[in-house]
N, C-alpha and C positions, 0 to 999 in steps of 0.2 A: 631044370624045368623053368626057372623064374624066366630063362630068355628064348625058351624055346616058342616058335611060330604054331599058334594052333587055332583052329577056325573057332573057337570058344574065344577067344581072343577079338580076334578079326582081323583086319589087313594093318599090318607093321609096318616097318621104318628098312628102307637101307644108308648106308653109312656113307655110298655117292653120294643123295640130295640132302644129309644132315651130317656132313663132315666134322661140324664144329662141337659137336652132341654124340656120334657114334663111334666106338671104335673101329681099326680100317677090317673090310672082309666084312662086316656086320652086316646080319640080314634078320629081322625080329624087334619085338615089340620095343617100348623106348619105355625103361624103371626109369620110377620118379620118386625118390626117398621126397616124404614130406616132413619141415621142421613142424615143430607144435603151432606156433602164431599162424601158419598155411590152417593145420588142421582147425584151430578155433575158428578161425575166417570162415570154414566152409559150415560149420554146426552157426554161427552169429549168422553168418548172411548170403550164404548158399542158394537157398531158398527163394527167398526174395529176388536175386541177381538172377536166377533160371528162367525169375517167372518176369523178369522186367520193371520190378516194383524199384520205385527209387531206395537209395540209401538214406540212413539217418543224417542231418543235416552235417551234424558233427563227425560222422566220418568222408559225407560230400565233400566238406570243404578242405581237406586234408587231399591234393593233389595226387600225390603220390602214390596214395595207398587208397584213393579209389581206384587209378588206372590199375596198380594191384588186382585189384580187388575183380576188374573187369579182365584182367588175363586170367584168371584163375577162373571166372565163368567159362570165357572164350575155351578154356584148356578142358574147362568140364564136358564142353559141345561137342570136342572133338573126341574123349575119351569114351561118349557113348557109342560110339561107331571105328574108332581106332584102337589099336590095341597099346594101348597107357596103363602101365598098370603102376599104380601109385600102393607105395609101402611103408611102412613104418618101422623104426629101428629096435632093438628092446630096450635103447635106453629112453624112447618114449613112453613105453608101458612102465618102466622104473618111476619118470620123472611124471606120469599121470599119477601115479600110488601119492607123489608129495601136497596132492591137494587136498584144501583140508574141509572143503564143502564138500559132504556125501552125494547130495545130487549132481555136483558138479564132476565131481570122480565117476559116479556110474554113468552119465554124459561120455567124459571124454573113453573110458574104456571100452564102455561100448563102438563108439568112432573105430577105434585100432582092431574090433572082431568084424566090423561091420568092412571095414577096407580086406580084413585078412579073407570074407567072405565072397567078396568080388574076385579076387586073385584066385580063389579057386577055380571057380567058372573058367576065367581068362587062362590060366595056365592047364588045365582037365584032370588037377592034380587034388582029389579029395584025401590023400594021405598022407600027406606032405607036409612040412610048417611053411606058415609066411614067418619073415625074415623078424615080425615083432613080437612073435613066440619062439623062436629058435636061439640055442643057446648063442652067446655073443661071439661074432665072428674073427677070422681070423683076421690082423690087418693086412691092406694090401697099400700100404705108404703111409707116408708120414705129413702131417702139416705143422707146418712152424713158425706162425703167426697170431694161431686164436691164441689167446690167454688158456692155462691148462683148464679144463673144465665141462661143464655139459655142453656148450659150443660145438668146441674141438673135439668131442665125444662122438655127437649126431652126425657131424663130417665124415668122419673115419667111420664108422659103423656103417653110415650108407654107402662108402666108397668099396667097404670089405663085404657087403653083399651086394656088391656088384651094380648098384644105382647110375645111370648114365649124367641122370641131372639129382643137385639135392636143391632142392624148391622152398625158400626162405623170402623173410620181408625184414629179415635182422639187417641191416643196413652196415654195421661195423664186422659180420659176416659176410658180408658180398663186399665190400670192401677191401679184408685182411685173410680173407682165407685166401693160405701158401700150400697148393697139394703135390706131392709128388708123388708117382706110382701108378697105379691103374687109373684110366682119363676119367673124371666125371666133372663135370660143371656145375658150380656153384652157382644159381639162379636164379632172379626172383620171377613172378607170374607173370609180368608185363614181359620180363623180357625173352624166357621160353617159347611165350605162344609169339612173341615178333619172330624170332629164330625160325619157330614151325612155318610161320605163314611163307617166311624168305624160301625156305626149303620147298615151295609148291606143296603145301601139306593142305587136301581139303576133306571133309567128311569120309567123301567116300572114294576118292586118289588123291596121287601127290606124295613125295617122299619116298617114293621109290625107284628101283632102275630097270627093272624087267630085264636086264642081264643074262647072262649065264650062270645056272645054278643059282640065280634068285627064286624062291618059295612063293616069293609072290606073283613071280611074270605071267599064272595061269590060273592063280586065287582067282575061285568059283564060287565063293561065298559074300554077297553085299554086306552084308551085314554080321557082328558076331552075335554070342549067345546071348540075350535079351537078361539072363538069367542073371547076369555080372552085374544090371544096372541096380540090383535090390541092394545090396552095401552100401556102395559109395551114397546113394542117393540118399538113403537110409540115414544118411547123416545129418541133414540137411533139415533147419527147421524150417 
């Protein structure tokens, strides 16, 4: 279900106009495993970035990780009317348990029900698990460059449920991760949503091929279910 096309969803990706991102044949939405530092970004300054408010000086001036910080909006514009369905692994629900501020744990747990609560909608599947309650999967490659650890853990875990991108600001992670096995790209937020735009990816087309036996050549629905935007947003302070 995680990849299947459905109008709860809304209009998906094919793997003509995001070659670099889909695997080949692909017709359906585009998983996006989020590392934790992604998910903090969106609960610190989601919010504000939606609504146009500047950033704290002190993250302003940090180059980098404002343009971050502005593909991760840009990425949030499009997932209100695309079908992105962003997941979390269960080694994030493991690695939220190790924080040691109570408010800060019902915080971040809440984030990981509140994503798993979007995916429902997006996928039409209320009996299912998302991927950050479901036991840990099976793997489908190996990497051999993170140092053993939580890194190398979120990698693998979003590669084994199937993630096309895993969306990081870890820098020695976009750097050294070595995957082999089933394709996903390791990615930070500036650079996803550059890839989406190159791909013709806009609100409401782009990114697709209208082919034969594409699902979408005759998508009848502008918009998906409004219902998906209560999670994710939910997050957001």
């Amino acid at each position: 279900m995680l990849h299947d096309p459905t109008y709860g969803g809304g209009l998906g990706f094919c793997q003509e106009a995001l070659s670099g991102l889909l695997p080949p044949g692909y017709h359906g939405p585009l998983v996006v495993a989020l590392d934790s530092n992604v998910l903090i970004d969106l609960q610190l300054y989601g919010a504000a970035l939606m609504s146009d408010e500047p950033l704290p000086d002190s993250v302003a001036k940090d180059k980098a990780y404002a343009a971050d910080l502005a593909g991760l909006v840009d990425l949030l514009n499009l997932w209100l009317l695309r079908d992105i369905r962003f997941v979390v692994t269960p080694r994030s629900r493991t690695d939220a348990k190790r924080v040691t501020k109570p408010e800060v744990l019902e915080r971040r747990l809440a984030s990981i029900d509140a994503l798993a609560l979007s995916l429902a909608f997006q996928t039409e599947d209320w009996s299912g698990q998302a991927p950050s309650d479901a036991p840990l999967p099976v793997a489908a490659g190996t990497e051999t460059r993170l140092p053993v650890g939580a890194d190398r853990e979120l990698v693998l875990e979003a590669q084994a449920v199937g993630a096309h991108a895993f969306l990081t600001r870890d820098r020695q992670v976009l750097k050294r991760t070595a995957l082999s096995g089933r394709q996903m790209t390791v990615t930070s937020p500036s650079r996803l949503t550059s890839d989406l735009v190159r791909g013709g990816v806009q609100p409401f087309f782009g990114g697709t091929c209208g082919g034969d036996g594409c699902p979408y050549g005759d998508w009848s629905l502008p918009a998906p279910d409004m219902g998906k935007w209560a999670g994710v947003l939910s997050v957001l302070e």
